[in-house]
Jmol script that loads the backbone (N, CA, C; Angstrom):
load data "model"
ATOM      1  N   UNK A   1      -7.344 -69.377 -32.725  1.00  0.00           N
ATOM      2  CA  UNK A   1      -7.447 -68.380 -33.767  1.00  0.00           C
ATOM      3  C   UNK A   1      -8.377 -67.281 -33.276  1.00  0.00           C
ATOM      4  N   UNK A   2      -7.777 -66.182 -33.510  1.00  0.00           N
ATOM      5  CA  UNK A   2      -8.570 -64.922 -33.024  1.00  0.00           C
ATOM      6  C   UNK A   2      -8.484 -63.854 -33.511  1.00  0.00           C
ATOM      7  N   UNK A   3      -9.290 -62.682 -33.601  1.00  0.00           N
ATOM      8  CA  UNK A   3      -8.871 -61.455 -34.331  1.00  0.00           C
ATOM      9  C   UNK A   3      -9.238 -60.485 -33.166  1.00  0.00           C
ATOM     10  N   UNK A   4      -8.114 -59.565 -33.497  1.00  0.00           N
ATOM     11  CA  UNK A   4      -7.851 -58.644 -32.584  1.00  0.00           C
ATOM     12  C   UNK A   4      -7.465 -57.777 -33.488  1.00  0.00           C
ATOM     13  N   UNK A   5      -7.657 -56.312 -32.883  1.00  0.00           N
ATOM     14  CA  UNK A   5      -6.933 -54.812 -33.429  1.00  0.00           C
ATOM     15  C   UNK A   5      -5.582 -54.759 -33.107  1.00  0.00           C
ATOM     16  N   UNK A   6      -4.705 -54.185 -34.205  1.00  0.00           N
ATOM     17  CA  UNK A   6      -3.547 -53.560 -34.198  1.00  0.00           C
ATOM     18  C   UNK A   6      -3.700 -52.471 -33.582  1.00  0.00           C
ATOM     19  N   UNK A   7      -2.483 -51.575 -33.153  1.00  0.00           N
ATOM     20  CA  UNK A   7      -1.872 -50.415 -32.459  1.00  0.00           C
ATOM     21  C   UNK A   7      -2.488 -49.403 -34.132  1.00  0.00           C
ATOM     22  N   UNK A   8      -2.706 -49.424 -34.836  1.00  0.00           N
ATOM     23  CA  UNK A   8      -3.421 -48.631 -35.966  1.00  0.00           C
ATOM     24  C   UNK A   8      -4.801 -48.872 -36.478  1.00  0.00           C
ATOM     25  N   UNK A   9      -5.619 -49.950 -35.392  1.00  0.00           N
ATOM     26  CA  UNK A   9      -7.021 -49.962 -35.447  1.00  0.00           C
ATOM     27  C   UNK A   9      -7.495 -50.878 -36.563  1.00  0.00           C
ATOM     28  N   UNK A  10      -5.968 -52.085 -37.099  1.00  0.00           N
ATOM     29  CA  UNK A  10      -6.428 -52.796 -38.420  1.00  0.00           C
ATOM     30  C   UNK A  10      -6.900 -54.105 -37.608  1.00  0.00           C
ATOM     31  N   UNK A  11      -7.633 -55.162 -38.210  1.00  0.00           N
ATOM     32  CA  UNK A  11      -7.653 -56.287 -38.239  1.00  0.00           C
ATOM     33  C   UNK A  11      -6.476 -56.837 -38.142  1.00  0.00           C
ATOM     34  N   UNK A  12      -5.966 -57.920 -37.045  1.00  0.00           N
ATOM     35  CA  UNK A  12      -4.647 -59.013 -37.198  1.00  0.00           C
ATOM     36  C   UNK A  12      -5.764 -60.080 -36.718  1.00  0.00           C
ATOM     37  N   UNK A  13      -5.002 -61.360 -37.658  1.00  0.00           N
ATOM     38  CA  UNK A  13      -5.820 -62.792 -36.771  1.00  0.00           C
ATOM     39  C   UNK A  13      -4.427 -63.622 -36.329  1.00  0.00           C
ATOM     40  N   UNK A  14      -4.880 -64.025 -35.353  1.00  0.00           N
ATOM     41  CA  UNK A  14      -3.450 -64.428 -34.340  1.00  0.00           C
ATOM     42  C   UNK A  14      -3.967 -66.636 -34.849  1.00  0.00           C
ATOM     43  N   UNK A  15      -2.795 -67.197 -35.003  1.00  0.00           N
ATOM     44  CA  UNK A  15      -2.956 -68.378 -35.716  1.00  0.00           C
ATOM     45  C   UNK A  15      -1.538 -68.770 -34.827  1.00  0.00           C
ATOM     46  N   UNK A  16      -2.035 -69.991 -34.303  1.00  0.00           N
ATOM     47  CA  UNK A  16      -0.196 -70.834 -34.186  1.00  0.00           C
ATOM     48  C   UNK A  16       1.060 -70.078 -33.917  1.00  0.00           C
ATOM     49  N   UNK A  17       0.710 -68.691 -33.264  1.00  0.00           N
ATOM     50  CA  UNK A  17       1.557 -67.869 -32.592  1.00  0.00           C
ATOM     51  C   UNK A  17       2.217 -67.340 -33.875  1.00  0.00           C
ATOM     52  N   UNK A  18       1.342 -66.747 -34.717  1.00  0.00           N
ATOM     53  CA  UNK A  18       1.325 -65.846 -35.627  1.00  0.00           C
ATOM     54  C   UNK A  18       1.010 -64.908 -36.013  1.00  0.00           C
ATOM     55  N   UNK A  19       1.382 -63.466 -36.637  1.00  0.00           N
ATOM     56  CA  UNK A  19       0.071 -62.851 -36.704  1.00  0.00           C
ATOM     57  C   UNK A  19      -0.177 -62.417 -37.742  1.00  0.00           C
ATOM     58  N   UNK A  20      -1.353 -61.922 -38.539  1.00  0.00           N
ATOM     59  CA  UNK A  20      -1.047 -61.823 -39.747  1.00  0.00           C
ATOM     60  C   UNK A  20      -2.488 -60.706 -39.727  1.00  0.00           C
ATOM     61  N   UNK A  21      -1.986 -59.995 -41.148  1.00  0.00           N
ATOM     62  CA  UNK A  21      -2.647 -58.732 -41.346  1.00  0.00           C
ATOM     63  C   UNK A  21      -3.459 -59.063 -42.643  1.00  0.00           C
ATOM     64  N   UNK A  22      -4.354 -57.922 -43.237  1.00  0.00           N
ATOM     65  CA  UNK A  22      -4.882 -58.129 -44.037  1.00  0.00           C
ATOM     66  C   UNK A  22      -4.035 -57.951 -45.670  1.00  0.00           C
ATOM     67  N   UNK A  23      -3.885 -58.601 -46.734  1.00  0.00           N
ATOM     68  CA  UNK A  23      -3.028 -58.600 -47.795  1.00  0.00           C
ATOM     69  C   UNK A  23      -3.737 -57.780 -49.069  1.00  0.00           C
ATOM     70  N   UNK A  24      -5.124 -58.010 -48.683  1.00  0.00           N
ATOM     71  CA  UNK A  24      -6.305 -57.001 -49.911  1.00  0.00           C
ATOM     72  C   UNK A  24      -7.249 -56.150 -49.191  1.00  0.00           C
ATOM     73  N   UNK A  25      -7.938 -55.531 -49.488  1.00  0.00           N
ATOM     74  CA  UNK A  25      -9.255 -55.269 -48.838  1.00  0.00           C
ATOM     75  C   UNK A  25     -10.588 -56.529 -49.017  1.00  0.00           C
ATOM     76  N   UNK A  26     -10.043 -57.949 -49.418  1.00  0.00           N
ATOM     77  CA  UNK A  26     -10.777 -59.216 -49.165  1.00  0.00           C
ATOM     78  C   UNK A  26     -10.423 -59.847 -47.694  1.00  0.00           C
ATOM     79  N   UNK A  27     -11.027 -60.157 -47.053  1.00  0.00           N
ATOM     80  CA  UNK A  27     -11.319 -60.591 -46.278  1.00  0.00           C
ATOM     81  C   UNK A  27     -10.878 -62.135 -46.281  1.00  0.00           C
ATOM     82  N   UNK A  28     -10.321 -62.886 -47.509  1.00  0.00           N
ATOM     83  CA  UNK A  28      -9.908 -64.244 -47.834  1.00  0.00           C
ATOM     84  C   UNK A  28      -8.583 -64.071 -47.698  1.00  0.00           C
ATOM     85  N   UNK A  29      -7.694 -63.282 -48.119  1.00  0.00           N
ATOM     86  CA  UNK A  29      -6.250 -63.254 -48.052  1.00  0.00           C
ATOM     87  C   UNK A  29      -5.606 -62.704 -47.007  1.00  0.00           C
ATOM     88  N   UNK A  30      -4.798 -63.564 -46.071  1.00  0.00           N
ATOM     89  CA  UNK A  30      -4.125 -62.488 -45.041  1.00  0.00           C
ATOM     90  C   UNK A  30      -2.533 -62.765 -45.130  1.00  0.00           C
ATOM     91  N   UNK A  31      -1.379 -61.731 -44.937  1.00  0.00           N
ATOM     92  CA  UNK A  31      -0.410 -62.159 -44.715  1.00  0.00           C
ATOM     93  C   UNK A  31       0.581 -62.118 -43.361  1.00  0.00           C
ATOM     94  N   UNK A  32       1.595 -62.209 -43.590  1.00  0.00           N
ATOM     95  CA  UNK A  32       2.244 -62.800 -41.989  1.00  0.00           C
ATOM     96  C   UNK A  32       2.134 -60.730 -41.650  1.00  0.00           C
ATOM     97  N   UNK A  33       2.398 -60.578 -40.653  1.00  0.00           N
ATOM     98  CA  UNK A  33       2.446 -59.246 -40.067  1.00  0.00           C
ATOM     99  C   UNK A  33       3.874 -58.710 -40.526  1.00  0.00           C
ATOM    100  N   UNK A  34       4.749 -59.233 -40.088  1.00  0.00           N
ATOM    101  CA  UNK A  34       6.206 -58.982 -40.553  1.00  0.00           C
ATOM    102  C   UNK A  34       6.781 -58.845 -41.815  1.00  0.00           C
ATOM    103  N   UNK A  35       6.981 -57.649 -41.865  1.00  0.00           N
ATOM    104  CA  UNK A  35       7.472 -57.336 -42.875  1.00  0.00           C
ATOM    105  C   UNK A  35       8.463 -57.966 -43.809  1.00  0.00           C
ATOM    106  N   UNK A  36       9.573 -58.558 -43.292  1.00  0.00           N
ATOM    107  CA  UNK A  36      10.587 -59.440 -44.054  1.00  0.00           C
ATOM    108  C   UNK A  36       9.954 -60.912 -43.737  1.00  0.00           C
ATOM    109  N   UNK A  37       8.791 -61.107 -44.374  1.00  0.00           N
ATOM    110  CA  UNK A  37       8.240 -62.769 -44.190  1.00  0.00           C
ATOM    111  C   UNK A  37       7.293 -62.669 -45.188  1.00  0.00           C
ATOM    112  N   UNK A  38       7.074 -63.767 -45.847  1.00  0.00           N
ATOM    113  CA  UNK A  38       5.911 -64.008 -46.890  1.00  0.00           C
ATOM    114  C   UNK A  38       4.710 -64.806 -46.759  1.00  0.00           C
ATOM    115  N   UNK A  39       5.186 -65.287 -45.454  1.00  0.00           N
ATOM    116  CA  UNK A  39       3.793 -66.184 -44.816  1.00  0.00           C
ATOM    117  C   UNK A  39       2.556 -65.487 -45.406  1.00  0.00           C
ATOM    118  N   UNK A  40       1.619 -66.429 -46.068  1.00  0.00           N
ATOM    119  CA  UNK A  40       0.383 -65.903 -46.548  1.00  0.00           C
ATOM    120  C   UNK A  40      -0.796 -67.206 -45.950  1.00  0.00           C
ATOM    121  N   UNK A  41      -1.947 -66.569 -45.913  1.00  0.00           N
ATOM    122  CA  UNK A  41      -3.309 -67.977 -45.419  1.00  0.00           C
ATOM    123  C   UNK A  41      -4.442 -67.278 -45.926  1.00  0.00           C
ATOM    124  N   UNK A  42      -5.288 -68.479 -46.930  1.00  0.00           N
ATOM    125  CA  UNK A  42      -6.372 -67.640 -47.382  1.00  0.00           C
ATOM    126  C   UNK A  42      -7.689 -69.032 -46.182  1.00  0.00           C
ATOM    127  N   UNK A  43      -8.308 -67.713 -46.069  1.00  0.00           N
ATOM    128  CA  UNK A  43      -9.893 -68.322 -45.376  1.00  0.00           C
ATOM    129  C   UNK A  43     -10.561 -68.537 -45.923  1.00  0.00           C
ATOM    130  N   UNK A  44     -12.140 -69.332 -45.608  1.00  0.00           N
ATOM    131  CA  UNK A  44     -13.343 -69.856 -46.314  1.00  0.00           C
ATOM    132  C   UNK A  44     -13.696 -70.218 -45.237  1.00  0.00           C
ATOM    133  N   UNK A  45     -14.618 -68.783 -44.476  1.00  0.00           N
ATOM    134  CA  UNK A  45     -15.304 -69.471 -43.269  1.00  0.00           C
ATOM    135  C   UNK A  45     -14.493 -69.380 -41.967  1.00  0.00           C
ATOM    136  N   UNK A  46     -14.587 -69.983 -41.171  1.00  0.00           N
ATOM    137  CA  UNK A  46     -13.363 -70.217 -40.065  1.00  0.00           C
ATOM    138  C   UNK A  46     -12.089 -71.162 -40.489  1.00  0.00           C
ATOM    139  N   UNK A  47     -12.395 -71.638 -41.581  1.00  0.00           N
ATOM    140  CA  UNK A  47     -11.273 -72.491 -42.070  1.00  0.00           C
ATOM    141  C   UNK A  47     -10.409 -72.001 -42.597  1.00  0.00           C
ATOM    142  N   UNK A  48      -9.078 -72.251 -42.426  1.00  0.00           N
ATOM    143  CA  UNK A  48      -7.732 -71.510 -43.123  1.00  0.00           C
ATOM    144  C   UNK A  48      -7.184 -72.580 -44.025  1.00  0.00           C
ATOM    145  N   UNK A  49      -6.287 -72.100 -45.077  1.00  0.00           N
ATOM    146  CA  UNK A  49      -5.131 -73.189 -45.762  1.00  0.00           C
ATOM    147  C   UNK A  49      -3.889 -71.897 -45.813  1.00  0.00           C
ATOM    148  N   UNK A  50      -2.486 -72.096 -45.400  1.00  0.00           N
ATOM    149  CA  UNK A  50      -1.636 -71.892 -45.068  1.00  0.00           C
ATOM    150  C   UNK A  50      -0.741 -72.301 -46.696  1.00  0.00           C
ATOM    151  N   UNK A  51      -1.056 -71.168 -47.897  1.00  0.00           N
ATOM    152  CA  UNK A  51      -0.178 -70.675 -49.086  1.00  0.00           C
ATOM    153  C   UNK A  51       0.971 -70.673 -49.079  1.00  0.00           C
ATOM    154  N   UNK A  52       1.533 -69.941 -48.211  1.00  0.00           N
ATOM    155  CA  UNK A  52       3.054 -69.907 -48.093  1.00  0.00           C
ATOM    156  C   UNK A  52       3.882 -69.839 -46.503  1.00  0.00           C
ATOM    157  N   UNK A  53       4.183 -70.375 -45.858  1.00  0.00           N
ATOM    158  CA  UNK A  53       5.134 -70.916 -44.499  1.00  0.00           C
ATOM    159  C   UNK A  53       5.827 -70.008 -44.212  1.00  0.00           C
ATOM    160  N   UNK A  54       5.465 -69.185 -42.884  1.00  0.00           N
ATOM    161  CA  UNK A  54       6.395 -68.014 -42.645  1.00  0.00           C
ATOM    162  C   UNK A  54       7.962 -68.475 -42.269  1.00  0.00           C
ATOM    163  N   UNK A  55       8.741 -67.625 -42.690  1.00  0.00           N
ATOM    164  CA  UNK A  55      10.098 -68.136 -42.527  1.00  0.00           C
ATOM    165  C   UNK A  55      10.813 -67.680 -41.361  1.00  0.00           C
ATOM    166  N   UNK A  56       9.815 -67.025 -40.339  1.00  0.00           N
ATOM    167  CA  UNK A  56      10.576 -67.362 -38.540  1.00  0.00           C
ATOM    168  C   UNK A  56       9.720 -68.167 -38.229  1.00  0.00           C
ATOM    169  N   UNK A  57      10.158 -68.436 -36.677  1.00  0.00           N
ATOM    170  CA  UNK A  57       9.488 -69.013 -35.817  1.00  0.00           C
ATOM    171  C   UNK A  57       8.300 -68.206 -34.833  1.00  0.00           C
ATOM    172  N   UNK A  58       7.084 -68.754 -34.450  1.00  0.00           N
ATOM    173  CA  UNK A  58       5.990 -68.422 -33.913  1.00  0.00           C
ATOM    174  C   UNK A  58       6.488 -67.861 -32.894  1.00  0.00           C
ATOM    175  N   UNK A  59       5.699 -67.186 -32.456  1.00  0.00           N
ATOM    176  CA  UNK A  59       6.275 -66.047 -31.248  1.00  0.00           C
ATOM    177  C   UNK A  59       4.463 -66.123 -30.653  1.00  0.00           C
ATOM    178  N   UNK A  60       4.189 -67.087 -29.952  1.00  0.00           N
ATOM    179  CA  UNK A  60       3.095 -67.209 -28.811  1.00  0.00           C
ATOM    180  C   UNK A  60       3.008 -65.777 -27.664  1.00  0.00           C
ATOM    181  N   UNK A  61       4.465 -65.479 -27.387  1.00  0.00           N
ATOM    182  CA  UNK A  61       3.954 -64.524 -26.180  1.00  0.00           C
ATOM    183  C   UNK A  61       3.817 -63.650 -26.751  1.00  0.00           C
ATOM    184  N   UNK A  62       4.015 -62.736 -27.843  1.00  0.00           N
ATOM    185  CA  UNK A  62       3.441 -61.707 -28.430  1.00  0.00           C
ATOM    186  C   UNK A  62       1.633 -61.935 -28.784  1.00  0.00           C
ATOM    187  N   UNK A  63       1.417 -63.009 -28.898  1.00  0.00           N
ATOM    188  CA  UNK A  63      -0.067 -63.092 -29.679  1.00  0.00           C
ATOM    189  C   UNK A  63      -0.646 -62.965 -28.358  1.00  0.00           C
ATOM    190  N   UNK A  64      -0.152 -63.576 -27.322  1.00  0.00           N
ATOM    191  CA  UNK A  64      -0.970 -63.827 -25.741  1.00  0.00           C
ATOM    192  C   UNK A  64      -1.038 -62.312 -25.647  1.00  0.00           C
ATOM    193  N   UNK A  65       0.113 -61.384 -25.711  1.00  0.00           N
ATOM    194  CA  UNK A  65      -0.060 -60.117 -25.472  1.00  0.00           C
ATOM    195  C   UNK A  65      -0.920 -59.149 -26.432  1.00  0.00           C
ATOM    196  N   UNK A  66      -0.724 -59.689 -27.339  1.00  0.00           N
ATOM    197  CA  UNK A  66      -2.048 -58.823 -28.630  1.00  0.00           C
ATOM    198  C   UNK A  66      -3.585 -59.180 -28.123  1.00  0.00           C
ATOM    199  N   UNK A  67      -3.527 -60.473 -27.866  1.00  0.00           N
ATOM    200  CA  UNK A  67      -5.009 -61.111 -27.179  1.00  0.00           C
ATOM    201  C   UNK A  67      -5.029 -59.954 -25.714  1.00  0.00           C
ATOM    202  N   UNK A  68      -4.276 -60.084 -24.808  1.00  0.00           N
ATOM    203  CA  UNK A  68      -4.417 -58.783 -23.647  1.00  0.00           C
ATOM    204  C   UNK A  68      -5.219 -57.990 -23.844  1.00  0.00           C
ATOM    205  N   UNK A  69      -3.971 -57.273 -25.127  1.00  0.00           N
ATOM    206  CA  UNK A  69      -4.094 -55.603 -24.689  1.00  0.00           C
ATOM    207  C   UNK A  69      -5.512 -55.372 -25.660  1.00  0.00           C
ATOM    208  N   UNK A  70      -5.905 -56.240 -26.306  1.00  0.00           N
ATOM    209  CA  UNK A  70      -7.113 -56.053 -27.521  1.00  0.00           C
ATOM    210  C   UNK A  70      -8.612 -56.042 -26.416  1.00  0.00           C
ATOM    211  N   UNK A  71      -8.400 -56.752 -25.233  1.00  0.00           N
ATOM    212  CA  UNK A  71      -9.420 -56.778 -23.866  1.00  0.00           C
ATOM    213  C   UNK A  71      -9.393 -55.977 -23.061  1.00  0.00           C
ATOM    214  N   UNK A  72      -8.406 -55.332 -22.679  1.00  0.00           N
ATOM    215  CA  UNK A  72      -8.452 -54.123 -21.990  1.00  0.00           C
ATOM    216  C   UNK A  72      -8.793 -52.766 -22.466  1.00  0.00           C
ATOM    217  N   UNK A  73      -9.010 -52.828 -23.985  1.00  0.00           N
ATOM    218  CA  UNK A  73      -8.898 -51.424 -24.710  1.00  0.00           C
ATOM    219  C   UNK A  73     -10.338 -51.247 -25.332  1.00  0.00           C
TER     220      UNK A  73
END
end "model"
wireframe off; spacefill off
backbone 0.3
color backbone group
């Protein structure tokens, strides 16, 4: 689990080859990044619980590449 900047300078936290954006201006609610998905996970701490199950599958080499390009920049 990690947080890295988007290509628009937001917060994403990368989870189980996921990525997910912020859903409020709280810091507890995040949802899946993708637009046609409802995946939601609220935090407490470093701890997550996983609300609602995104309906694709994890995509690892995109997060490896968000983790990259978030170190080089």
């Amino acid at each position: 689990m990690s947080i890295v900047k988007s290509s628009k300078g937001q917060d994403k936290r990368l989870i189980e080859g996921y990525s997910y954006r912020r859903a409020s201006k709280s810091q507890r609610i995040w949802r899946c990044s993708r637009n046609d998905c409802a995946g939601r996970v609220t935090f407490d701490g470093d701890q997550y619980n996983k609300i609602t199950e995104p309906v694709h599958a994890p995509n690892p080499e995109a997060t490896i590449s968000a983790e990259f390009k978030s170190k080089t920049t």
